[in-house]
C-alpha positions in Angstrom: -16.8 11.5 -10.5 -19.3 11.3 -13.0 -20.1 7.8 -14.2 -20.0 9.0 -18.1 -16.7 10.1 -17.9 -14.6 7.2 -16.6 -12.2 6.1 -19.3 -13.0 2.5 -20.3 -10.8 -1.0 -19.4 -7.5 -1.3 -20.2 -6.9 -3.0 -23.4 -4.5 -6.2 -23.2 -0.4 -5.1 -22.7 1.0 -3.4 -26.4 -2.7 -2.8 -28.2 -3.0 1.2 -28.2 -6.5 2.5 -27.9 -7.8 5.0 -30.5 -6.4 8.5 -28.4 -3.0 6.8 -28.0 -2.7 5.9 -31.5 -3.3 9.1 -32.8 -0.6 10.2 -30.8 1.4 7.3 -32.1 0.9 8.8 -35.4 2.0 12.4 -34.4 5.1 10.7 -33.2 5.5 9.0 -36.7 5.3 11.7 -38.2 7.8 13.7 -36.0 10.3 10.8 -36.3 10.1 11.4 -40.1 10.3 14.8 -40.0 13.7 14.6 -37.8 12.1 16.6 -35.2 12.2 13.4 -32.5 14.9 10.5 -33.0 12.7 7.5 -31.7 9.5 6.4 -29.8 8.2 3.2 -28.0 5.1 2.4 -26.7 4.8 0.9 -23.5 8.1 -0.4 -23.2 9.5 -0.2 -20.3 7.9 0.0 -16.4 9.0 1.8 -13.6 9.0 0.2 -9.5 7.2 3.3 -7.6 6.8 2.0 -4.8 8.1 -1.1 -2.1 4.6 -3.1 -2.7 4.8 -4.0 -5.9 3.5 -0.8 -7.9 4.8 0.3 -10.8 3.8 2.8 -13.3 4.4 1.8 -17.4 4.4 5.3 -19.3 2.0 5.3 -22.2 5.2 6.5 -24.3 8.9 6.7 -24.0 10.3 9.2 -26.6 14.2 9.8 -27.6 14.5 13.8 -28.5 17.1 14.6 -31.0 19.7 15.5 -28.2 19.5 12.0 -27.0 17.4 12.6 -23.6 14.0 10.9 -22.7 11.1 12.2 -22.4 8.0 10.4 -21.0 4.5 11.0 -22.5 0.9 9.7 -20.9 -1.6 10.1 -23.4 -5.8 10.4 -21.9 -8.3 10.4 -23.7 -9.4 13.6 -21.7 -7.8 15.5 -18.9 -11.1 15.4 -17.3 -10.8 11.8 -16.4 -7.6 12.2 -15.2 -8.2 9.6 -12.4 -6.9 10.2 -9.0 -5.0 6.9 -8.8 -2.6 7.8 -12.0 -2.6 11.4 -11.0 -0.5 10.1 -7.8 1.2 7.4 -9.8 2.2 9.8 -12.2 3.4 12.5 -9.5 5.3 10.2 -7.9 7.1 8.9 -10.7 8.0 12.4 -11.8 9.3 13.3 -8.5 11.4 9.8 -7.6 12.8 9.4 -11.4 14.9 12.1 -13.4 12.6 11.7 -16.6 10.1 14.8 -17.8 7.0 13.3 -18.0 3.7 15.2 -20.0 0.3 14.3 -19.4 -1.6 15.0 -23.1 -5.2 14.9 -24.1 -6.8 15.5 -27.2 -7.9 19.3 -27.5 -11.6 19.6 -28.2 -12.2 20.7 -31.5 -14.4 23.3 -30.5 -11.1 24.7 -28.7 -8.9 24.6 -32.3 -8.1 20.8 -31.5 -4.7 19.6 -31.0 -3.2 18.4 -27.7 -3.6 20.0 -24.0 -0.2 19.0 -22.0 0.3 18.8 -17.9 3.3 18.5 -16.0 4.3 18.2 -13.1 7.5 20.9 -13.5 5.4 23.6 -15.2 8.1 22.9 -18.0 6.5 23.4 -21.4 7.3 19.8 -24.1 10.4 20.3 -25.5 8.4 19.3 -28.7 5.5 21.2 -30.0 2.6 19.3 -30.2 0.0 21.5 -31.8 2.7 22.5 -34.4 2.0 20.8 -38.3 
C-alpha cells in the first residue's frame, strides 16, 4: 500500500479524530431531528476471536425501532486496511449487528458519505440526506 495513504495512529481511547467527529455531528443532528433515538462512541467491544482480539466499533447507534446498528467511520475507503477489513468481516458474520463501513465522499464526487457492508444491505438511515 502506498505510504501516503496510511491513516495516522490511533488517538488515545474516547478522543474522536476529525472524520469521526463530523460523523458525530451527523448523528447529532439526526438524534435532534428524531430520525435516530441515540448514539455512543466507542462504547462497547466485541471478543472476535479466542486470543484476545476484539474489535470496538467506531459507533453504536439505536434506530428509532429500537435495533442497533454499528457504524465504522474511515477517513477514506481507500485505506481500508486489511487487518480491520477482516476484523470487521468477522464481526459482522459471528455477531447479529448490521455493521456500515463510511467514508467521507470526495467533494469532487458531491460529498457526503460512501457506505460498505458486508450484507449488501443499504443503512437503514440515509446519510447523504439534509
Amino acid at each position: 500500500m502506498n505510504k501516503y495513504l496510511q491513516a495516522k495512529g490511533r488517538l488515545r481511547y474516547g478522543e474522536m479524530n476529525k472524520t469521526e467527529a463530523e460523523f458525530a455531528a451527523l448523528l447529532s443532528k439526526f438524534k435532534r431531528e428524531g430520525r435516530i433515538e441515540d448514539f455512543w462512541f466507542e462504547a462497547v467491544s466485541f471478543k472476535i476471536a479466542e486470543n484476545k482480539c476484539r474489535y470496538t466499533p467506531d459507533f453504536l447507534v439505536l434506530l428509532r425501532d429500537m435495533s442497533l446498528v454499528v457504524f465504522e467511520v474511515k477517513g477514506s475507503l481507500r485505506v481500508f486496511q486489511d487487518d480491520a477489513k477482516v476484523k470487521c468481516k468477522v464481526f459482522s458474520d459471528k455477531y447479529p449487528l448490521r455493521l456500515y463501513i463510511v467514508a467521507p465522499r470526495p467533494k469532487k464526487a458531491g460529498a457526503g458519505w460512501e457506505c460498505l457492508s458486508y450484507t449488501d444491505e443499504k443503512p437503514p438511515i440515509n446519510l447523504n440526506q439534509q
